[in-house]
Legacy VTK file of the C-alpha trace (Angstrom):
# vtk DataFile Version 3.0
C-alpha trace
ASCII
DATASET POLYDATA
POINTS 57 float
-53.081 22.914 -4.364
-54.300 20.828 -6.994
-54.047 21.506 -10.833
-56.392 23.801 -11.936
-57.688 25.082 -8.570
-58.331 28.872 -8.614
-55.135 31.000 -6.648
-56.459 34.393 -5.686
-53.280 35.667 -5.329
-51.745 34.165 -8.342
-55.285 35.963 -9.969
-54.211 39.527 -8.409
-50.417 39.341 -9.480
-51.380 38.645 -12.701
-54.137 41.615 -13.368
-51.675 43.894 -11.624
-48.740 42.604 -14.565
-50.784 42.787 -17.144
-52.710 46.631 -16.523
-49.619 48.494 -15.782
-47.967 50.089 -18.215
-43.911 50.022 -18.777
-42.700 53.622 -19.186
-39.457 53.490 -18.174
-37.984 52.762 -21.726
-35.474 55.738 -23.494
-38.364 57.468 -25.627
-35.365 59.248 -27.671
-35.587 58.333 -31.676
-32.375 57.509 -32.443
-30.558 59.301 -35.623
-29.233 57.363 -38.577
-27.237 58.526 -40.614
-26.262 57.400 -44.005
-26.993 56.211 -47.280
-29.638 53.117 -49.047
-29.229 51.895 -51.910
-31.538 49.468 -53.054
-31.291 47.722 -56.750
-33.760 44.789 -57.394
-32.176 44.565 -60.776
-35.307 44.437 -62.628
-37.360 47.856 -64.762
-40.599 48.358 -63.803
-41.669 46.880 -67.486
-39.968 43.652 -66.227
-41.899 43.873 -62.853
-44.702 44.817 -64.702
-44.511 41.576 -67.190
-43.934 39.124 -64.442
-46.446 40.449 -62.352
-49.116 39.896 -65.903
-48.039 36.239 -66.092
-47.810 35.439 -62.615
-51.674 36.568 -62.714
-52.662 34.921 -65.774
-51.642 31.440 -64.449
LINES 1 58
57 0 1 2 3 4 5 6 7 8 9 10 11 12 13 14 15 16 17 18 19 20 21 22 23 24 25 26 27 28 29 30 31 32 33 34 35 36 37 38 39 40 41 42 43 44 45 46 47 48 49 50 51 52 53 54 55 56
């Protein structure tokens, strides 16, 4: 078969793959459990004053 010649087969394999749907993955949420801290070492007024300059420029 030359490049680019049309493979019915190849055609049907390929709309089978991509209309059926993969179900068999663990549909469980999983549970976390801990704590998150998160500290971007800036106030809000900081934030605030960068965010004014960066938008002035």
């Amino acid at each position: 078969m030359s490049m680019g010649a049309y493979d019915d087969d190849e055609h049907e394999r390929r709309e089978k793959k991509s209309t059926t749907v993969d179900t068999d993955f663990d549909d469980d949420r999983s549970e976390y459990r801990g704590t998150l801290e998160f500290d971007s070492g800036e106030s809000a007024e900081d934030l605030l004053d960068q965010f004014r300059r960066i938008k002035s420029s």
